[in-house]
C-alpha positions in Angstrom: 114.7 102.3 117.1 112.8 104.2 114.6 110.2 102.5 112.3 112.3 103.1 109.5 115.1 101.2 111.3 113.3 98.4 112.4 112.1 97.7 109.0 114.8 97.2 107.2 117.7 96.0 110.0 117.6 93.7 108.2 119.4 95.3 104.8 122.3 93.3 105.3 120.5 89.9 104.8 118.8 91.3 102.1 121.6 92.3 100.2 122.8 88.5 100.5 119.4 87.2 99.0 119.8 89.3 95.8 122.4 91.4 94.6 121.6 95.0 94.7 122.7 95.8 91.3 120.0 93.5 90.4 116.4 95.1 92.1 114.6 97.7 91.2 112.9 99.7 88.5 115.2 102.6 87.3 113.7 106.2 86.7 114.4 109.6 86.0 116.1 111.9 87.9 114.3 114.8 89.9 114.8 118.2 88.5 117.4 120.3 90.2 116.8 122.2 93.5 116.2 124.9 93.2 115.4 126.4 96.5 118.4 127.5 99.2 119.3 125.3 101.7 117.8 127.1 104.4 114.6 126.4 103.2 115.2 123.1 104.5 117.1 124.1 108.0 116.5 126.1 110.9 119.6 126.8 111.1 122.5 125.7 108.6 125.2 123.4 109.4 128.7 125.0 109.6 130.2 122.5 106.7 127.9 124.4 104.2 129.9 126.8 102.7 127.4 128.3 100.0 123.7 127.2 100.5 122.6 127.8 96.9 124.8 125.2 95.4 123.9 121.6 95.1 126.5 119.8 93.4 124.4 118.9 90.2 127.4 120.0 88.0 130.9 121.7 87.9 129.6 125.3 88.0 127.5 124.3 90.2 129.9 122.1 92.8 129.0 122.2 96.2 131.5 124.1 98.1 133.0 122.6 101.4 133.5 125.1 104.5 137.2 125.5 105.5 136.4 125.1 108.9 134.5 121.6 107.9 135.0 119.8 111.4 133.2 116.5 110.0 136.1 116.2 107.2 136.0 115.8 103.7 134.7 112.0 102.4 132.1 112.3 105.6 130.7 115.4 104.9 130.4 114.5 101.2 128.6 111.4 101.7 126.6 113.3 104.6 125.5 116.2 101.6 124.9 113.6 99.1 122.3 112.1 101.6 120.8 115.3 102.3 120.2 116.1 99.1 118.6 113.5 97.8 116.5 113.0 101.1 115.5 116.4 99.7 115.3 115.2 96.1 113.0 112.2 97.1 110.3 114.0 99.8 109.8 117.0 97.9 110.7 116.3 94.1 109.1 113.3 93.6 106.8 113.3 96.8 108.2 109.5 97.7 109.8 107.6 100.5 113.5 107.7 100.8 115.1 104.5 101.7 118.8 105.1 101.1 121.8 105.7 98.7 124.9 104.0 97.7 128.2 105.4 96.4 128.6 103.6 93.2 132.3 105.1 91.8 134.0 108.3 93.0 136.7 110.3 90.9 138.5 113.3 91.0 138.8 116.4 88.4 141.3 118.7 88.4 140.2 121.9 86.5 143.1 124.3 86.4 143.2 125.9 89.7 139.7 124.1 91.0 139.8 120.6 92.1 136.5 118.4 92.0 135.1 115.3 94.1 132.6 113.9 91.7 130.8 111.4 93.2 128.2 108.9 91.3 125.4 107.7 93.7 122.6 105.4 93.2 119.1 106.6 94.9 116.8 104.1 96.4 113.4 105.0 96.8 109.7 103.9 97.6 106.1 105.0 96.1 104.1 106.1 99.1 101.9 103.3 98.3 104.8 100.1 97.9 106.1 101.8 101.5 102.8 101.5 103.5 101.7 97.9 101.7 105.6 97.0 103.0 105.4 98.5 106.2 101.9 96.8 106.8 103.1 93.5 105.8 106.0 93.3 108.0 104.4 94.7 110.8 101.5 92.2 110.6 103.7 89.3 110.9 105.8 90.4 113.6 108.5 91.4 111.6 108.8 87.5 110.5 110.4 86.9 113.6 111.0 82.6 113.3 109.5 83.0 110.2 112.8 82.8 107.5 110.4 82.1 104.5 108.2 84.9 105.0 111.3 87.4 105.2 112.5 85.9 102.3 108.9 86.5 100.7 108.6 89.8 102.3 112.4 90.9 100.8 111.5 89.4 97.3 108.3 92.0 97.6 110.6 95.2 98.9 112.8 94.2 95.5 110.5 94.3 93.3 108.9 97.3 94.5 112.1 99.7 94.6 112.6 102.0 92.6 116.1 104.0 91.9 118.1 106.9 90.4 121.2 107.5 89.2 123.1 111.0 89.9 126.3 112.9 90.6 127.0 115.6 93.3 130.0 117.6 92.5 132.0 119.4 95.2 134.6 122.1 95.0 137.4 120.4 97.6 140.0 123.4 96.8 139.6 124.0 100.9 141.2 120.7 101.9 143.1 119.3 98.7 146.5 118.3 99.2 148.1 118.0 96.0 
């Protein structure tokens, strides 16, 4: 299990001691990327179907390969993730921690048909992760210890930061009207 992982298996308990909607410090969103997708790949997954669009808009709507074997939803929500793991390490130069989907809708533009979805970006200052990472992994991950997690999670809330964007994608491959 990667460090990552083990820090926060715990997520799910987490979520039960304070409501998500409820943590963090809100900021900007990164700039746009600007750079091609195979800046970040050796070699580009098949599902990308044109590596210089990032879904940031409707011109600009990431466009699904026809021969997508992962399907539609999964390889949205996989792109999403990618992008703003991309957003987060080298736009803002922090520590990714996650995203969540917060609404999806569709657009139908004439001929084109549009995915939009709205995601919410969780991330870390390199400085919150390591004073996070060093706490929990000086008290054994708070194994037996149900205050100090709670302590420990009340920390990791108030130190999160998040984003709020969009990724577009051009479905027109696999919409069935």
């Amino acid at each position: 299990m990667s460090l990552f992982s083990s820090l926060f298996k715990k997520k799910q308990e987490s979520r039960q001691l304070v409501e998500r909607d409820q943590i963090g410090e809100e900021i900007s969103r990164p700039e746009p990327i600007s750079a091609k997708m195979s800046d970040f790949f050796s070699q580009l997954p098949s599902w990308i179907g044109d590596e210089k669009r990032w879904g940031y808009s409707k011109d600009d709507a990431f466009i699904m390969a026809r021969d997508n074997h992962m399907g539609g939803i999964r390889s949205e929500y996989g792109f999403a993730e990618f992008r703003s793991k991309v957003e987060v390490r080298e736009k803002l130069k922090m520590v990714y921690e996650g995203m969540e989907r917060y609404k999806q809708r569709l657009v139908d533009d004439g001929p084109n048909h549009f995915d939009v979805l709205s995601i919410k970006v969780y991330l870390f200052t390199n400085e919150d992760w390591e004073f996070l990472k060093n706490d929990y992994e000086s008290h054994n991950s708070y194994k037996d210890d149900e205050e100090g997690r709670k302590r420990h999670t009340q920390l990791r809330n108030e130190r999160i930061k998040y984003y709020m964007t969009e990724c577009w994608f051009n479905i027109n491959s696999f919409y069935k009207e």
